[in-house]
NULUMVO-97931 format. One record per residue: residue in three letters; residue number from 0; x, y, z of N, C-alpha, C, O in turn. Coordinates in Angstrom, 1 decimal, padded with zeros to 4 digits. Example, Ala and Ser with C-alpha at 12.3 -4.5 7.8 and 13.67 -1.06 7.14 Angstrom:
// residues 2
{res->ala; n->0; n.xx->013.2; n.yy->-005.7; n.zz->007.8; ca.xx->012.3; ca.yy->-004.5; ca.zz->007.8; c.xx->013.2; c.yy->-003.3; c.zz->007.8; o.xx->014.2; o.yy->-003.3; o.zz->008.5} $
{res->ser; n->1; n.xx->012.8; n.yy->-002.2; n.zz->007.1; ca.xx->013.7; ca.yy->-001.1; ca.zz->007.1; c.xx->012.9; c.yy->000.0; c.zz->007.9; o.xx->013.4; o.yy->001.1; o.zz->008.0} $
// end
This chain:
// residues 108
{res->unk; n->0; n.xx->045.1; n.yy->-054.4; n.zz->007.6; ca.xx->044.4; ca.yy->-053.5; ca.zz->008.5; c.xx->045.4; c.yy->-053.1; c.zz->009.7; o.xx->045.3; o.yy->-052.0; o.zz->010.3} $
{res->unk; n->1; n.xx->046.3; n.yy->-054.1; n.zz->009.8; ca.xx->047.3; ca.yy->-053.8; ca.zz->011.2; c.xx->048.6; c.yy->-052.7; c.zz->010.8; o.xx->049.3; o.yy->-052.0; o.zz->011.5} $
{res->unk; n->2; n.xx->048.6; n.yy->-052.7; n.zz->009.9; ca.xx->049.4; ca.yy->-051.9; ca.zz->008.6; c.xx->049.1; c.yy->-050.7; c.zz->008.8; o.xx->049.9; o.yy->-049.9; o.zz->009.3} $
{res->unk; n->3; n.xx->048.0; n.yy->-050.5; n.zz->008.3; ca.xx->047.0; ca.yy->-049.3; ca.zz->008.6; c.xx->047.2; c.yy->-048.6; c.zz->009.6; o.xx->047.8; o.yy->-047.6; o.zz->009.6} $
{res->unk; n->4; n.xx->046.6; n.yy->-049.5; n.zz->010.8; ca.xx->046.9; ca.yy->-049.1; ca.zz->012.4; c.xx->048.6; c.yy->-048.3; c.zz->012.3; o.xx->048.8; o.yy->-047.1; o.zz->012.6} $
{res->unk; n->5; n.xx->049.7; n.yy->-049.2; n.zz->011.9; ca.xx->050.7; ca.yy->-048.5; ca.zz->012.4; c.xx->050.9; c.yy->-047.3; c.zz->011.7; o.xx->051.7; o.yy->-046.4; o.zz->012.1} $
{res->unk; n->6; n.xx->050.2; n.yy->-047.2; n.zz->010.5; ca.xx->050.8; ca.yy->-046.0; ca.zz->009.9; c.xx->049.9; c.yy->-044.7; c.zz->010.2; o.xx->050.1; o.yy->-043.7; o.zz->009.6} $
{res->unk; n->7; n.xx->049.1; n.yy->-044.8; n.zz->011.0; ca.xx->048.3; ca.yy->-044.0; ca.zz->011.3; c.xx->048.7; c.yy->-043.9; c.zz->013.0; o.xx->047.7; o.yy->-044.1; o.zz->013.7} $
{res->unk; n->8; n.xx->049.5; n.yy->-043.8; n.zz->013.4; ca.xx->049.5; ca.yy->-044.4; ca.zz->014.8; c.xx->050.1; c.yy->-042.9; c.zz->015.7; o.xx->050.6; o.yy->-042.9; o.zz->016.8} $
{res->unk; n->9; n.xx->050.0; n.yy->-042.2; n.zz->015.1; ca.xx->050.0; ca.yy->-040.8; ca.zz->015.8; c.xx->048.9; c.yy->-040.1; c.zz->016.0; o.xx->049.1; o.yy->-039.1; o.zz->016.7} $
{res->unk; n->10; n.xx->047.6; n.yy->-040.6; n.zz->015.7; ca.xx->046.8; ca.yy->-040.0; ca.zz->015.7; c.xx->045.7; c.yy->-041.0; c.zz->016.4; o.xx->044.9; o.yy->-041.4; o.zz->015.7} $
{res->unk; n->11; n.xx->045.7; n.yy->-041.3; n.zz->017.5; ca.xx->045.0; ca.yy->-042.0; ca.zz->018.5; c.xx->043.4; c.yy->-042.2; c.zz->018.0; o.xx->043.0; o.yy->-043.4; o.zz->018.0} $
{res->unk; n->12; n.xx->042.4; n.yy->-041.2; n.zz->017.7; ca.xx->041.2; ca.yy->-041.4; ca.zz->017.2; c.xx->041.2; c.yy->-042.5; c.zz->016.3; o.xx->040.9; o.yy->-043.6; o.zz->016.7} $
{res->unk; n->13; n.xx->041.7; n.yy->-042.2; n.zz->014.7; ca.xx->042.1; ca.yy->-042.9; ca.zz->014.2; c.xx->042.2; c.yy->-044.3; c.zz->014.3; o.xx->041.6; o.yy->-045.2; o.zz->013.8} $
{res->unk; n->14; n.xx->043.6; n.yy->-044.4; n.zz->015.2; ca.xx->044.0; ca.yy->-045.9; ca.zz->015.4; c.xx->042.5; c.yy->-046.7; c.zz->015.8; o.xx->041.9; o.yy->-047.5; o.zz->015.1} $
{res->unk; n->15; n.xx->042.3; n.yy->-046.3; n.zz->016.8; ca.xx->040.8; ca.yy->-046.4; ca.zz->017.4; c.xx->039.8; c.yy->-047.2; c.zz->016.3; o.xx->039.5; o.yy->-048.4; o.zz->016.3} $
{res->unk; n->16; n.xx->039.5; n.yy->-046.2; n.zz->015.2; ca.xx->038.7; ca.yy->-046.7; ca.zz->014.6; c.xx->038.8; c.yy->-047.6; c.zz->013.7; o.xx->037.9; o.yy->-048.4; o.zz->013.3} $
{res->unk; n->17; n.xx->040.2; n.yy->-047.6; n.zz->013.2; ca.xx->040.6; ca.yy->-048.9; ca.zz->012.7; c.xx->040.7; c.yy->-050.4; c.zz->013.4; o.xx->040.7; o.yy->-051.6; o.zz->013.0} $
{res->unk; n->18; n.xx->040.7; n.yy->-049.8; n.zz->014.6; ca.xx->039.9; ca.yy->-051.4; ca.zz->015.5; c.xx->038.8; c.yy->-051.6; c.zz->015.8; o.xx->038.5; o.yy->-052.7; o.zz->016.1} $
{res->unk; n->19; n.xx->037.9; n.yy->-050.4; n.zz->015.7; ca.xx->036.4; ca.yy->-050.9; ca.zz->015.9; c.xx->036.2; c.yy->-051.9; c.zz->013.9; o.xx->035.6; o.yy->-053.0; o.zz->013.7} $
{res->unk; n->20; n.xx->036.9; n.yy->-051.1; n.zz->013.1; ca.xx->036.7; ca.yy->-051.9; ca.zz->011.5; c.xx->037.2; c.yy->-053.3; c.zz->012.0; o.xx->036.4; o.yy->-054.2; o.zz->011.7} $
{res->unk; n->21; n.xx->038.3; n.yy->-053.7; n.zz->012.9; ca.xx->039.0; ca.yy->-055.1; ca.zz->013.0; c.xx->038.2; c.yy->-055.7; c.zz->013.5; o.xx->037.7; o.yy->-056.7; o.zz->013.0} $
{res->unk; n->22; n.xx->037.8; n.yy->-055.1; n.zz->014.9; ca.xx->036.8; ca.yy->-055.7; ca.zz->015.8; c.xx->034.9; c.yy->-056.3; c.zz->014.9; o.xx->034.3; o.yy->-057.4; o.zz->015.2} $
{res->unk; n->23; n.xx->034.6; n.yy->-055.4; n.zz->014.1; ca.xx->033.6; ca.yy->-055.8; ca.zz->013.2; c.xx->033.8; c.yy->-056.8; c.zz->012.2; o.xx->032.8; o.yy->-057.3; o.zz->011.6} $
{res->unk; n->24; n.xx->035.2; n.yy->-057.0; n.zz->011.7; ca.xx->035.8; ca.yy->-058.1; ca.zz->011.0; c.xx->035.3; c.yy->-058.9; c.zz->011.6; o.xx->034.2; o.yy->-059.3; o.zz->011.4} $
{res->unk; n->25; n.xx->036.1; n.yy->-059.1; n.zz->012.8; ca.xx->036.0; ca.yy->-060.2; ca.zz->013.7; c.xx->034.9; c.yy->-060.8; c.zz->014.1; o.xx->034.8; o.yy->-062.0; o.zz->014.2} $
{res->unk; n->26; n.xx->033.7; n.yy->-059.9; n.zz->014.5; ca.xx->032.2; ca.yy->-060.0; ca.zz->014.7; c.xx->031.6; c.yy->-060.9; c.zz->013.6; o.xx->030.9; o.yy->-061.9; o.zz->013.8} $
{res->unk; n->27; n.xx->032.1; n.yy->-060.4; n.zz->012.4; ca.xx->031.1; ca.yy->-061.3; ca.zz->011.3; c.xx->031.8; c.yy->-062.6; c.zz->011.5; o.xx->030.8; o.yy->-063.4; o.zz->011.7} $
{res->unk; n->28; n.xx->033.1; n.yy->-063.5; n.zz->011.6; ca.xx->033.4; ca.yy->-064.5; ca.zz->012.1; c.xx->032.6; c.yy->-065.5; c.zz->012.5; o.xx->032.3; o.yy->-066.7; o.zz->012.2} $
{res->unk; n->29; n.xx->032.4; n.yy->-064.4; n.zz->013.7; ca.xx->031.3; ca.yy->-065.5; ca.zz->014.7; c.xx->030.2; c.yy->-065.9; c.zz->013.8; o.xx->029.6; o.yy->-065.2; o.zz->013.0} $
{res->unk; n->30; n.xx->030.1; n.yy->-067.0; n.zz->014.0; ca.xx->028.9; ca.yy->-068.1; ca.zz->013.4; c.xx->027.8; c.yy->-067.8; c.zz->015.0; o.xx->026.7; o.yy->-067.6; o.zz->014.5} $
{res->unk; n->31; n.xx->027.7; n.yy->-067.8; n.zz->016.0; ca.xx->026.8; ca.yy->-067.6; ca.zz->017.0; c.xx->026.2; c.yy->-066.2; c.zz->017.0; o.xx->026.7; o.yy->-065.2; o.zz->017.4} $
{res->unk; n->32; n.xx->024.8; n.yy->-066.2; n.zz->016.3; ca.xx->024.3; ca.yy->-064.9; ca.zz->016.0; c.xx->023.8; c.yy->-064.4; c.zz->016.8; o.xx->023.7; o.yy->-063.3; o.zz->016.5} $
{res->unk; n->33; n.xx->023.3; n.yy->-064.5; n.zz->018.2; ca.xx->023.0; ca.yy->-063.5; ca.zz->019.4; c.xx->024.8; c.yy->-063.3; c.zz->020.3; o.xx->024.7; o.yy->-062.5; o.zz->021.2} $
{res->unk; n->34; n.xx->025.4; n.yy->-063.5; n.zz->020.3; ca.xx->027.2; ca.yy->-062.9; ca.zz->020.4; c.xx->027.4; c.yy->-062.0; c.zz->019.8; o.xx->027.7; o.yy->-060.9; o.zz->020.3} $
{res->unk; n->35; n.xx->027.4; n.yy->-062.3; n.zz->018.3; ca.xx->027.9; ca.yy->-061.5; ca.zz->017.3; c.xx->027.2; c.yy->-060.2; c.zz->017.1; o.xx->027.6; o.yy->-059.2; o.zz->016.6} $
{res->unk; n->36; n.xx->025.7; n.yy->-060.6; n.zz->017.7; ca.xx->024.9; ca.yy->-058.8; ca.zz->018.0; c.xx->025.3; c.yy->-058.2; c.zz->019.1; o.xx->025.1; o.yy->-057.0; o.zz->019.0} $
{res->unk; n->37; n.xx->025.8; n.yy->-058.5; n.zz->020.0; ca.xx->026.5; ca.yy->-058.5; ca.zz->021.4; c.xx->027.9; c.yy->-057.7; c.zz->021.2; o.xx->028.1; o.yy->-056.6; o.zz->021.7} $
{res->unk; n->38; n.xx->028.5; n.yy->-058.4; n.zz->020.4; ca.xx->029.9; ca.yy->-057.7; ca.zz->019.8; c.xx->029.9; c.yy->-056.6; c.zz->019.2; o.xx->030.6; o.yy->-055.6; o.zz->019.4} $
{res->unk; n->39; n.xx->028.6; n.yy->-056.9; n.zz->018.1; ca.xx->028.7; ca.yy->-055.4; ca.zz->017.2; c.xx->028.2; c.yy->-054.4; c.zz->018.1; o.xx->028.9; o.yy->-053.5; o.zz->018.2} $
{res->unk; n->40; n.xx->026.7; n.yy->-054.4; n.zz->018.9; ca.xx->026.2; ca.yy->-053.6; ca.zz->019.6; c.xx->027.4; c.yy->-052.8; c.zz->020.8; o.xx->027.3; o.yy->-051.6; o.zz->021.1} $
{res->unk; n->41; n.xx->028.1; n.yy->-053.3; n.zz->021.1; ca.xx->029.2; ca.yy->-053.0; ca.zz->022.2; c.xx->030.6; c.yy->-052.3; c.zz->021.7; o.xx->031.6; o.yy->-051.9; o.zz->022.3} $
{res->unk; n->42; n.xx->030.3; n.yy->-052.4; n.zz->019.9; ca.xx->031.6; ca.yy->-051.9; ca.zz->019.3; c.xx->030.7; c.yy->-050.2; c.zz->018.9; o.xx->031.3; o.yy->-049.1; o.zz->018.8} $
{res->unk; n->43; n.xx->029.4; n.yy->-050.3; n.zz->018.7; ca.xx->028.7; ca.yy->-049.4; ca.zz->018.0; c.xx->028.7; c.yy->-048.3; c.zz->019.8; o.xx->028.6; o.yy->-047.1; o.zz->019.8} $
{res->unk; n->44; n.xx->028.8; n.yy->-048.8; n.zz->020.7; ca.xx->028.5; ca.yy->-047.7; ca.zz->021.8; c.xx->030.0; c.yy->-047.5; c.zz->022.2; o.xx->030.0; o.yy->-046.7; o.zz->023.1} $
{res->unk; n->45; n.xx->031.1; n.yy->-048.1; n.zz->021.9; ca.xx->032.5; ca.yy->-047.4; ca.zz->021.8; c.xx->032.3; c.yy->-046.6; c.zz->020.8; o.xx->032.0; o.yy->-045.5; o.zz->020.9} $
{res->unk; n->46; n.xx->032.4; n.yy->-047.1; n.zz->020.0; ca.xx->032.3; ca.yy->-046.0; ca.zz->018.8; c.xx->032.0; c.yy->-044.6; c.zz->018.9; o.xx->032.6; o.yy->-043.6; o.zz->018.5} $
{res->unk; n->47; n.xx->030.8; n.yy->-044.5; n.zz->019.7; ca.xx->029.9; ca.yy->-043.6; ca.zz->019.9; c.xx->030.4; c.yy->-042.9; c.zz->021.3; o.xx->030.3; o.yy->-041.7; o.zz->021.5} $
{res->unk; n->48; n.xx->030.9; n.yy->-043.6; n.zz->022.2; ca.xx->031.9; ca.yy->-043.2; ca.zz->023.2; c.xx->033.3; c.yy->-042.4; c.zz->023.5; o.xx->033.8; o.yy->-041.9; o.zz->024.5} $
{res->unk; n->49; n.xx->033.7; n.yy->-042.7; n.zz->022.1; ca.xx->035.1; ca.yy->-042.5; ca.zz->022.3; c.xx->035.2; c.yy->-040.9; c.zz->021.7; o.xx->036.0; o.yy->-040.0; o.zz->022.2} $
{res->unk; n->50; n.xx->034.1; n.yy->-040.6; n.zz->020.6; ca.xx->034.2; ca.yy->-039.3; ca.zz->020.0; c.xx->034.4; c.yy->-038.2; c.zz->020.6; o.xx->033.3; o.yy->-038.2; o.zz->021.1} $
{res->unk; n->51; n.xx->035.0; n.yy->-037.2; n.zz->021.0; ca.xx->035.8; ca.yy->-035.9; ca.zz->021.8; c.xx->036.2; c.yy->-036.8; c.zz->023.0; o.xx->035.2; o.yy->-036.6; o.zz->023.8} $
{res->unk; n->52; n.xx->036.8; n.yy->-037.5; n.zz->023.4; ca.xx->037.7; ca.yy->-038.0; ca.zz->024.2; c.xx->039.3; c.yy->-037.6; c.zz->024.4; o.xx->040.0; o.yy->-037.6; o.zz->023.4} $
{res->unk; n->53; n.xx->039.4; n.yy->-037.5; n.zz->025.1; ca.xx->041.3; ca.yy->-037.2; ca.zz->025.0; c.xx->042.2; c.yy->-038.2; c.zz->025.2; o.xx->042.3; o.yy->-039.0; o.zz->026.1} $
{res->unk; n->54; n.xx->042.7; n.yy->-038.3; n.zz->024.5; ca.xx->043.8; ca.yy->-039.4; ca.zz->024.7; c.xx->045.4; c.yy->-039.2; c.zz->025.2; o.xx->046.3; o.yy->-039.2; o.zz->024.4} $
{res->unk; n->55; n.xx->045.6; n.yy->-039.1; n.zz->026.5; ca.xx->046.7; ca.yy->-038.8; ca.zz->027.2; c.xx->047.2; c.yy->-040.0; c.zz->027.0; o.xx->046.4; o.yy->-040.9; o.zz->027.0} $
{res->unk; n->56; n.xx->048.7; n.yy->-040.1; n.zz->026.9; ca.xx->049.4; ca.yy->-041.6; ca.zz->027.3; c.xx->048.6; c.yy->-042.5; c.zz->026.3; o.xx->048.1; o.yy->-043.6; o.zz->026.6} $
{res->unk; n->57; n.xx->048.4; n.yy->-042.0; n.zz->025.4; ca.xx->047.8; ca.yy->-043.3; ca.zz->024.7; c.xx->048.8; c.yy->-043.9; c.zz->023.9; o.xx->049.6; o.yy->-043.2; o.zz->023.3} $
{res->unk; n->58; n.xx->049.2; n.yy->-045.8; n.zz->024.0; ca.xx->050.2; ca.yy->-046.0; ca.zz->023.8; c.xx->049.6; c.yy->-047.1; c.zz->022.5; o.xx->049.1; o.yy->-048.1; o.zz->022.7} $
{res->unk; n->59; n.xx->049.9; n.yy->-046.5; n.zz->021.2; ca.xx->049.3; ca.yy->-046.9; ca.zz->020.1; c.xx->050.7; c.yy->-048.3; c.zz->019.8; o.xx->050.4; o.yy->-049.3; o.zz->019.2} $
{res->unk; n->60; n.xx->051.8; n.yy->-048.1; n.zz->020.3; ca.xx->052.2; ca.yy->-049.2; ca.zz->020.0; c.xx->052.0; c.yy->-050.8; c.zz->020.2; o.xx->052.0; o.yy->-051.9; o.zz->019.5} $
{res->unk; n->61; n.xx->051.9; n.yy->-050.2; n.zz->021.5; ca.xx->050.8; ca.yy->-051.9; ca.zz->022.7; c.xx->049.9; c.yy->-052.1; c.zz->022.6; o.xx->049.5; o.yy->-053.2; o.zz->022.9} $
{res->unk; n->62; n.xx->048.8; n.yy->-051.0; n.zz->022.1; ca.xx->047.3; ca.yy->-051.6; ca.zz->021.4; c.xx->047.7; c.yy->-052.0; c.zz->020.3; o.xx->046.7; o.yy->-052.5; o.zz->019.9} $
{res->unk; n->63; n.xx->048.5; n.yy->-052.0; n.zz->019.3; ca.xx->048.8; ca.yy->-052.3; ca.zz->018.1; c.xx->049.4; c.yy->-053.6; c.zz->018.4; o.xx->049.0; o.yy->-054.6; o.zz->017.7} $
{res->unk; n->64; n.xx->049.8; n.yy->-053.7; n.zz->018.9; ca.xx->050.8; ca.yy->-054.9; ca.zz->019.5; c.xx->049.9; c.yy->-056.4; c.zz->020.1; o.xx->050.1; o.yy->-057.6; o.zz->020.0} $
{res->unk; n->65; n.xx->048.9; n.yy->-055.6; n.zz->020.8; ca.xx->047.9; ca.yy->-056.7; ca.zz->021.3; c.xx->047.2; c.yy->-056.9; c.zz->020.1; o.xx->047.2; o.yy->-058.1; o.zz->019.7} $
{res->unk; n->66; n.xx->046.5; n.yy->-055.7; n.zz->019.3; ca.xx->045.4; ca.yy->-056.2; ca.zz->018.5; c.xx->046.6; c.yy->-057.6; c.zz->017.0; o.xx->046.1; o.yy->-058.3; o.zz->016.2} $
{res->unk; n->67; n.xx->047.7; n.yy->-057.4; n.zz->017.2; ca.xx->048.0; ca.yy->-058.0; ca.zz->016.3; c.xx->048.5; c.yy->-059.7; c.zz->016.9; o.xx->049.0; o.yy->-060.6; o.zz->016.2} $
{res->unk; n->68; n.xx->048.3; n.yy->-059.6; n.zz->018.3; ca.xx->048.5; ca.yy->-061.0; ca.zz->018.8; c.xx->046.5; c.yy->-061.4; c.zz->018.3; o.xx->046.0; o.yy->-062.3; o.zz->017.6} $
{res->unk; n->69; n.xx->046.1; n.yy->-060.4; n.zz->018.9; ca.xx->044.5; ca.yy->-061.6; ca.zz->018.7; c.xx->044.4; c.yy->-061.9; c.zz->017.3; o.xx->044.2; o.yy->-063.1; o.zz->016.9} $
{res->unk; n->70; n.xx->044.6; n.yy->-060.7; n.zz->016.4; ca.xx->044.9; ca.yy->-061.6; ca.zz->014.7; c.xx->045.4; c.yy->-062.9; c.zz->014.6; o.xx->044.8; o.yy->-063.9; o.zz->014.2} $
{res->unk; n->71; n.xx->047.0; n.yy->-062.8; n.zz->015.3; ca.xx->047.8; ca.yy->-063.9; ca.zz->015.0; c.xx->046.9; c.yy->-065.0; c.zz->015.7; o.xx->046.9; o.yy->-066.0; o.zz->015.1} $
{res->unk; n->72; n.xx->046.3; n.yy->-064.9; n.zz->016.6; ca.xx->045.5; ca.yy->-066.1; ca.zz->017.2; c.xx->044.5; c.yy->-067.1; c.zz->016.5; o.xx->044.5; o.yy->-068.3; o.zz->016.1} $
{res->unk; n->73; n.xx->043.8; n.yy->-065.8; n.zz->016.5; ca.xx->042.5; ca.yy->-066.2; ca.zz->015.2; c.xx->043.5; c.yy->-067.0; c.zz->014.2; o.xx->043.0; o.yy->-068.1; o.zz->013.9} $
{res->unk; n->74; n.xx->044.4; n.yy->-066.8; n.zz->013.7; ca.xx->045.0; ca.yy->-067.5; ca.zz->012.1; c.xx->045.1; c.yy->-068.5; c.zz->012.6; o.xx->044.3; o.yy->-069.4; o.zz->012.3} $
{res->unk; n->75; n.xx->046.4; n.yy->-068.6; n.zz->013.8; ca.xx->046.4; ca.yy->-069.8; ca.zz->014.0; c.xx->046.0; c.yy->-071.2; c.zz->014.0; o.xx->046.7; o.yy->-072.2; o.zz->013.9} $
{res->unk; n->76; n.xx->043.8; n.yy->-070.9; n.zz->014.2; ca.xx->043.1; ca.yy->-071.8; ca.zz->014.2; c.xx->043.2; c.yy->-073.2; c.zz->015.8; o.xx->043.9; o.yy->-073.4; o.zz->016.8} $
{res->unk; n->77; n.xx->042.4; n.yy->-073.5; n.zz->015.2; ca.xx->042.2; ca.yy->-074.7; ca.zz->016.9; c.xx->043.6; c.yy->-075.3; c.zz->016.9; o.xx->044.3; o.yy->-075.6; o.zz->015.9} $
{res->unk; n->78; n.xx->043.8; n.yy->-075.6; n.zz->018.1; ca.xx->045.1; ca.yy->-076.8; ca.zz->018.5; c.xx->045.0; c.yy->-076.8; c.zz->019.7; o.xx->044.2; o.yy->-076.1; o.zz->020.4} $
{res->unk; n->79; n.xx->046.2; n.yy->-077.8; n.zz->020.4; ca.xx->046.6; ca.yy->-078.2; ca.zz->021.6; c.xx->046.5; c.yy->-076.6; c.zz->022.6; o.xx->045.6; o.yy->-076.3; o.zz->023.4} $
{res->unk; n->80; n.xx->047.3; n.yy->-076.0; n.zz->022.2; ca.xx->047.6; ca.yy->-074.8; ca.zz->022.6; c.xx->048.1; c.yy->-073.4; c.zz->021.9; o.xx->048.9; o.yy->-073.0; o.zz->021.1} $
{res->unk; n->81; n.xx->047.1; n.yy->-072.8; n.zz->022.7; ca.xx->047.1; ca.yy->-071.1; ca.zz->021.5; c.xx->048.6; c.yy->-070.4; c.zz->022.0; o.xx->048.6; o.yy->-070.4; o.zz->023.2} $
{res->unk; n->82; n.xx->049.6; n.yy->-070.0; n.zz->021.5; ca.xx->050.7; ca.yy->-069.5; ca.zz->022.0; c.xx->050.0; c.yy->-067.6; c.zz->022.0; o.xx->050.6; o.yy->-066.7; o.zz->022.6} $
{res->unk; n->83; n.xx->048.7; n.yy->-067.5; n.zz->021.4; ca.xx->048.8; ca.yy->-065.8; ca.zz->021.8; c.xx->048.6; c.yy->-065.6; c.zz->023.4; o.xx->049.2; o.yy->-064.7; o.zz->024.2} $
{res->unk; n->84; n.xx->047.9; n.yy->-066.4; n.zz->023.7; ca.xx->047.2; ca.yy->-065.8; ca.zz->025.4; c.xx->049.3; c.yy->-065.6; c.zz->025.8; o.xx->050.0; o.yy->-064.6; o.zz->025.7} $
{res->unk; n->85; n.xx->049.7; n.yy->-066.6; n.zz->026.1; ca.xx->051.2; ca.yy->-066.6; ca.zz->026.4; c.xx->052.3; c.yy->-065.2; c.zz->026.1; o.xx->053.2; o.yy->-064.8; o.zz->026.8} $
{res->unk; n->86; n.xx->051.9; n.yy->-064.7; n.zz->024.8; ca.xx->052.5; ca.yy->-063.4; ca.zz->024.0; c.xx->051.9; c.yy->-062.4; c.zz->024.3; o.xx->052.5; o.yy->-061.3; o.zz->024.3} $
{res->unk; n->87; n.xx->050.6; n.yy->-062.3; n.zz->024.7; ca.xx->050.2; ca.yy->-061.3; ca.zz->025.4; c.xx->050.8; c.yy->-060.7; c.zz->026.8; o.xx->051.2; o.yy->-059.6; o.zz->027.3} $
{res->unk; n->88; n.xx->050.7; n.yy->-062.3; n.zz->027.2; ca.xx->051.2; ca.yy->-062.0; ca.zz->029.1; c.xx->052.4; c.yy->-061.1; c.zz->028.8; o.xx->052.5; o.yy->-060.0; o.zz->029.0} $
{res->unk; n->89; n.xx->053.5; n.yy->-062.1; n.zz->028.0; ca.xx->055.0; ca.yy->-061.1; ca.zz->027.6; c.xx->055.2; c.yy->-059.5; c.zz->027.3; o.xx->056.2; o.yy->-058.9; o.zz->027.1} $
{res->unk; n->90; n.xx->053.3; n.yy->-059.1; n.zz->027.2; ca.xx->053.6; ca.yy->-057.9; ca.zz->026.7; c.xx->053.1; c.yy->-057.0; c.zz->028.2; o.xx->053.0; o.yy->-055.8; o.zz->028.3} $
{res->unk; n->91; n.xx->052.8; n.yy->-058.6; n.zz->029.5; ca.xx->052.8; ca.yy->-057.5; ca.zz->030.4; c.xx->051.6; c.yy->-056.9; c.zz->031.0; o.xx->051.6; o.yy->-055.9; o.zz->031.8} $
{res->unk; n->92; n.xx->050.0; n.yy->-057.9; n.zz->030.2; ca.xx->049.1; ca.yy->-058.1; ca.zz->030.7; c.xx->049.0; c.yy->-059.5; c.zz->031.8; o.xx->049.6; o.yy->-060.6; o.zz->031.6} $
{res->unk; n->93; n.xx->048.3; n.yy->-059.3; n.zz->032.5; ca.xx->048.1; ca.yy->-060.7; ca.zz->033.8; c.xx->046.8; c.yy->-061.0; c.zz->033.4; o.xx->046.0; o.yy->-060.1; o.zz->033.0} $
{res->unk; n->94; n.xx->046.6; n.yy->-062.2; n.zz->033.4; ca.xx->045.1; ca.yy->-062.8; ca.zz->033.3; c.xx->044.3; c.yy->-062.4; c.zz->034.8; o.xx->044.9; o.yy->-062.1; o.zz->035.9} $
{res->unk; n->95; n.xx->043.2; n.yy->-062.4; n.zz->034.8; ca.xx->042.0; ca.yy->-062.6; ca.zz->036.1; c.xx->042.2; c.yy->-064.1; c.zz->036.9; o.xx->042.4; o.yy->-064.2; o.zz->038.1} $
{res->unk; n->96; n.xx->042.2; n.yy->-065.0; n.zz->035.9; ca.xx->042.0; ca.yy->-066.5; ca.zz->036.2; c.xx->043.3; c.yy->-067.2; c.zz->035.2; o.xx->043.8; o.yy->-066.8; o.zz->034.1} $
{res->unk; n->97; n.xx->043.6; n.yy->-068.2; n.zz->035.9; ca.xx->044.7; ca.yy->-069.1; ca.zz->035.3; c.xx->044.0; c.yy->-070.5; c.zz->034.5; o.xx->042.9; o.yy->-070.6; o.zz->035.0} $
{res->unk; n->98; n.xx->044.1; n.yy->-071.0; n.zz->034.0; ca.xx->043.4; ca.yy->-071.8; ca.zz->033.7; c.xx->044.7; c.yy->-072.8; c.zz->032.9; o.xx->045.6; o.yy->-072.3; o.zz->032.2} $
{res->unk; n->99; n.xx->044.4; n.yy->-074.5; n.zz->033.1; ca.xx->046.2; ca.yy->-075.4; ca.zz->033.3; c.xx->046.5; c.yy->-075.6; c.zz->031.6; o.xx->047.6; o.yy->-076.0; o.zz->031.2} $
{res->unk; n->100; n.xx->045.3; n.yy->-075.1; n.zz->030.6; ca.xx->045.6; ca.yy->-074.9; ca.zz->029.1; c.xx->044.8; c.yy->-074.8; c.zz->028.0; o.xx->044.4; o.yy->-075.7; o.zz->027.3} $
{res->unk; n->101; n.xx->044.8; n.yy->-073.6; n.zz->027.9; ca.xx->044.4; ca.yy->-072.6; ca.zz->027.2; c.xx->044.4; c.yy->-072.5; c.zz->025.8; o.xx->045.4; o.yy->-072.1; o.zz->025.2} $
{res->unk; n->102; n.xx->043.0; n.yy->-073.3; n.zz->025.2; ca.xx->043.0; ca.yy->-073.6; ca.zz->024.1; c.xx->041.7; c.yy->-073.1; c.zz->023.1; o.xx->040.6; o.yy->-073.3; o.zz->023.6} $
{res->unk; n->103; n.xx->041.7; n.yy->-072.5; n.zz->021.9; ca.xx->041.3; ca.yy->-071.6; ca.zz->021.1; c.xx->040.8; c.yy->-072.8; c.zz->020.3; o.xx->041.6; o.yy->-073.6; o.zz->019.7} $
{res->unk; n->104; n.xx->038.7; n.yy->-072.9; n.zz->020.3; ca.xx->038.2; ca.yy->-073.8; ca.zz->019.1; c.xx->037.4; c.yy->-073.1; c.zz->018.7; o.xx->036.8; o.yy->-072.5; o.zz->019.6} $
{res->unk; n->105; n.xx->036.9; n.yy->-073.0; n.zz->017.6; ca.xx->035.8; ca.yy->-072.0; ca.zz->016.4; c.xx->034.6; c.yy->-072.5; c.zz->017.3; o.xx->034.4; o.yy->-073.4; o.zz->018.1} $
{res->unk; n->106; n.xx->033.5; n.yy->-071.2; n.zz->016.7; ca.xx->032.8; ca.yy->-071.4; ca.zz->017.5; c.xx->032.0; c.yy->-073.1; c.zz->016.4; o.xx->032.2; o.yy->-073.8; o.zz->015.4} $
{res->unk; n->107; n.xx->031.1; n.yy->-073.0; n.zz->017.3; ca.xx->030.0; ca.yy->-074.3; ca.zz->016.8; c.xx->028.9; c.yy->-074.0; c.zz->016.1; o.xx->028.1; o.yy->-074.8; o.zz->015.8} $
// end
């Protein structure tokens, strides 16, 4: 799907929608079924949002780049420490809150 993304990556709509498809992957994931309505419902009013929008400066490489750290995350699976939150910062996003370690477990 990230594949996808890059080969389509001139055309910003597009890319878009192939992350609302990733983002709805991801939704079914979730085992917590009032979240996962939460997720889809919030991906269905982007969706619906984004349609005749302009996309100036749209930098398909860095959204491409993020959505393929949260992949890599998700694979990863539970442990001590998730190295994506870390690979994101590198790409130059700052967190809100710090937190002393930052660790990725399925839901329950």
């Amino acid at each position: 799907m990230l594949d996808t993304m890059e080969n389509d990556a001139q055309d910003p709509l597009t890319v878009l929608c192939h992350t609302w498809n990733l983002h709805r992957r991801i939704a079914k994931m979730c085992r917590n079924l009032p979240l996962r309505s939460i997720y889809l419902t919030m991906l269905d009013f982007l969706e619906d949002a984004v349609e005749g929008a302009e996309f100036k400066d749209f930098d398909a490489s860095g959204h491409i780049a993020v959505h393929r750290e949260l992949v890599n995350g998700i694979a990863e699976g539970p442990g001590e420490r998730n190295q994506s939150f870390h690979n994101v910062r590198r790409l130059g996003f700052s967190p809100r809150y710090e937190r002393p370690n930052w660790v990725w477990r399925p839901g329950r």
